[in-house]
N, C-alpha and C positions, 0 to 999 in steps of 0.2 A: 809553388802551386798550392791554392786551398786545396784541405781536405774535403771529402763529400761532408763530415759533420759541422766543418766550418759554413761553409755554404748556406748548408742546413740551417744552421743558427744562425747567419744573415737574413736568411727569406722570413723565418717566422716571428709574427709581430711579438713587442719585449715585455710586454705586460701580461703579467699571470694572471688568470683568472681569481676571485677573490668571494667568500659570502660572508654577507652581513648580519648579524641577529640583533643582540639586546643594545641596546643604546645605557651607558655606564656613564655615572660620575662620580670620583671620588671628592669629597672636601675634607681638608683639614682647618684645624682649627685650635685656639690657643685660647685657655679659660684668664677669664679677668680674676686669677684671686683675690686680691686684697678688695675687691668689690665684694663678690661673692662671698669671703667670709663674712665681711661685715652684716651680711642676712641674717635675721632672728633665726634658729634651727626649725620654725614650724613653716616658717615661708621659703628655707631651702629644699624642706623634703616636701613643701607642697609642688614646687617647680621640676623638681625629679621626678615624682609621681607623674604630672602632666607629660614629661617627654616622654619617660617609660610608656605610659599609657596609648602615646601615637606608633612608637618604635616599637613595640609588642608586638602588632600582626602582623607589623610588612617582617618582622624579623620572623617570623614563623611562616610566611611565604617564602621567606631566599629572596625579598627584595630590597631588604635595606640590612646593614650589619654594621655597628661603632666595635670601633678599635680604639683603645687606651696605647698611646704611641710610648716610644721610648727614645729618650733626647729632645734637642731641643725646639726641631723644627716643628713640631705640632704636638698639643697634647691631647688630642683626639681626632680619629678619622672616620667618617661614612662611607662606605661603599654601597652608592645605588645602582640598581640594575632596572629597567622600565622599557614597557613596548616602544618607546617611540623619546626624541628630543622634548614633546609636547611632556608626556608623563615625569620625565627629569625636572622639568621647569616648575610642572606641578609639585613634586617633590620638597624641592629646593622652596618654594614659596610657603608651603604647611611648615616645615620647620622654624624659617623664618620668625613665624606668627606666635614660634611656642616662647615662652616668657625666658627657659634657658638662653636662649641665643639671643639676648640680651647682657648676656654674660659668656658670650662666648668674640674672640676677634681671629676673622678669615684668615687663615695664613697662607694658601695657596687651593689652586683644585685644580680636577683635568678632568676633563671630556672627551668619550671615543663610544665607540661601537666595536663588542665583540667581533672579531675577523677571525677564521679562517682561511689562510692561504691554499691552493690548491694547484702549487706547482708541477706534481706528478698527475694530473687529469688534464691540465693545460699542458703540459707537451705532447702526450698521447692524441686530445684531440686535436689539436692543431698540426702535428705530423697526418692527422689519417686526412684532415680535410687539407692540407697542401697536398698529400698525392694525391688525391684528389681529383686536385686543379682545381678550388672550388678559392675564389676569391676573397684574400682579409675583408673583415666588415662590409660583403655582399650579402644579401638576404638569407641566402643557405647559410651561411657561416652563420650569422646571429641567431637563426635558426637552430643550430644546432650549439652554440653557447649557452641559448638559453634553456634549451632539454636537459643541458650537460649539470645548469646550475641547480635547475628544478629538481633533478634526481640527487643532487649531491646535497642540496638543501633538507632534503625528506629526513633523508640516510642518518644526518649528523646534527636534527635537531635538538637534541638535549643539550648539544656541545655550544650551539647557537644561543640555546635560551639558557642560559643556567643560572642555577639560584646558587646565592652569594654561601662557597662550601663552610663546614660549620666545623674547622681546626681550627685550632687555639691560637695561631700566630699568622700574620700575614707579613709580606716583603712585596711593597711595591715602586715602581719604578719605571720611569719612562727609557725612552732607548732611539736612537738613529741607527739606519745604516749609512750613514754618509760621513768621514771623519778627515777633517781638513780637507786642503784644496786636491789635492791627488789622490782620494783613498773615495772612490765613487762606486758602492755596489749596483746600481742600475746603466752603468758602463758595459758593465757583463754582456754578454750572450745569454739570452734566457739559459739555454742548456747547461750553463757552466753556473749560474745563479742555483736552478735546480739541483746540482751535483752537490755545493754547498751547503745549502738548505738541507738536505736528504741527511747527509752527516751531521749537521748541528742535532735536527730533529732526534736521531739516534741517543745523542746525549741524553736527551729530556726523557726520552722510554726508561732510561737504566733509572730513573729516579721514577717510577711508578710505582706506587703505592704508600712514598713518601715524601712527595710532594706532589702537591694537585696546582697547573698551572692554569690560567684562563690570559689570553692574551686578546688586547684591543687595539683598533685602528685608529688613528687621530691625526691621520694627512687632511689638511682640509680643517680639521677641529683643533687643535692646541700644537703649542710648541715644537710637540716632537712628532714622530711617527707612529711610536707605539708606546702602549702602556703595558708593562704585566705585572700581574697579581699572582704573588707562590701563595699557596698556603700550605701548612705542613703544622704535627703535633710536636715536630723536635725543629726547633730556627737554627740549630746548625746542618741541616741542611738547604737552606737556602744558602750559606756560602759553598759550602762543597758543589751543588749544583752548578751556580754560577761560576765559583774557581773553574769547574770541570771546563764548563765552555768556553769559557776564555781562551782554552786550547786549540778550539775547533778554527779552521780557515776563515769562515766567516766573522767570528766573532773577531777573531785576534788581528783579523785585518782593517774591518769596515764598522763593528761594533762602537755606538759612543754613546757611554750611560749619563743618566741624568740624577737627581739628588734619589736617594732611597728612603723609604720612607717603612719602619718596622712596629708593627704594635701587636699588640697583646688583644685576644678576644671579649667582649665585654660585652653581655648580655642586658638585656634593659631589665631586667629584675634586679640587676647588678648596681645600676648608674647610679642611685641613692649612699653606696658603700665608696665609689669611685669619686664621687665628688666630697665625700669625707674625708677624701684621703687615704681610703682602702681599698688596693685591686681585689675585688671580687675572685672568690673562686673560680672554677671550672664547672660550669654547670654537669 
């Protein structure tokens, strides 16, 4: 015989509720040297200046930030953050146009929208509105999902809109929860999904204050599901972190990572020293 919480988590629909903020692209990208040095030194540092000069403000609004990567899949990466897919296009097109990226070859990019999940507000209200009796996806119910979004929207906008943090190291990397043919997290019971999640998230807490996570959605937008961006002043704790989780149910069951991607911070005051061939200090 089901339990009452079996039950339970057959009747309630399996989709958590979810909010969307900033619309994100990273690109990477791979310098043409032997191009590039062939430049006289007054038309290389006139081409640095120009890109400096565009990446200046947005990098002093928290909208756009270059990474000097490490290895060999990119040697530099953008992180943009913009109101909207429209602003990213914009984005991506003004750089396009600077003379650098004429000297620069795509090596990969990804596309998403900061998410957060809201597992634990999604079981709560969807228990008060099954006892209820108040019908999935009937006008009361939409009703009250969307009061539910709109307050949870207000409460957690900085986390929504956030400007690109200003640590020295970033680790980025896409991620599934779906890993081979029998290893399906959206099989679950929301309840048991939530159980999961509650535990993983725990892990990520004990790393506060030394690593700053931002995580994005990209179901619908690119390859995988999600993307996340650590940043942190010390990069060995981006593996500590992730070792940790690796341990959690979630991860260690349904988790499957995609290439990682790790650089170094790199200021546009900087990028004239970084294309000579010298990492720039730490501002």
């Amino acid at each position: 015989m089901a339990t009452r919480t079996e039950v339970r988590a057959t009747e309630l629909p399996a989709v958590p509720l979810t909010l969307e903020g900033a619309s994100c692209l990273h690109q990477m990208a791979r310098v043409r040297w032997p191009e590039w040095k062939k430049l006289p030194a007054a038309e290389r540092a006139a081409i640095a200046k120009e890109f400096s000069a565009w990446l200046a403000p947005l990098e002093a609004e928290g909208k756009t930030a270059l990474f000097a990567m490490i290895g060999h899949k990119a040697d530099l990466m953008l992180i943009h953050y913009r109101e909207s897919f429209e602003g990213l296009k914009s984005a991506e097109l003004a750089m396009a146009n600077l003379r650098l990226c004429d000297f620069l070859e795509p090596s990969t990019s990804y596309v998403s929208v900061v998410e957060l999940g809201l597992y634990d507000s999604t079981l709560k209200l969807y228990r008060e509105l099954t006892e209820k009796g108040i019908e999935p996806n009937s006008a009361e119910w939409k009703a009250a999902v969307d009061e539910t979004l709109a307050r949870q929207a207000e409460a957690m906008k900085a986390r929504l809109w956030p400007k690109v943090p200003p640590q020295r190291y970033v680790s980025f990397y896409p991620m599934n929860r779906l890993r081979g043919e029998d290893k399906n997290f959206y099989t679950l019971p929301i309840e048991e999904r939530q159980r999961q999640m509650e535990a993983h998230g725990l892990v990520g807490r004990r790393y506060a204050g030394k690593v700053q996570q931002i995580i994005t959605g990209s179901i619908g937008f690119d390859d995988w599901e999600w993307g996340v961006d650590l940043f942190s002043d010390d990069p060995l704790q981006f593996k500590k972190l992730i070792y940790e989780m690796r341990f959690d149910e979630v991860s260690a069951i349904y988790a499957l990572f995609g290439q990682f991607f790790v650089g170094v911070r790199c200021a546009a005051a900087g990028l004239d020293e970084l294309l000579a061939g010298k990492l720039p200090a730490k501002p």
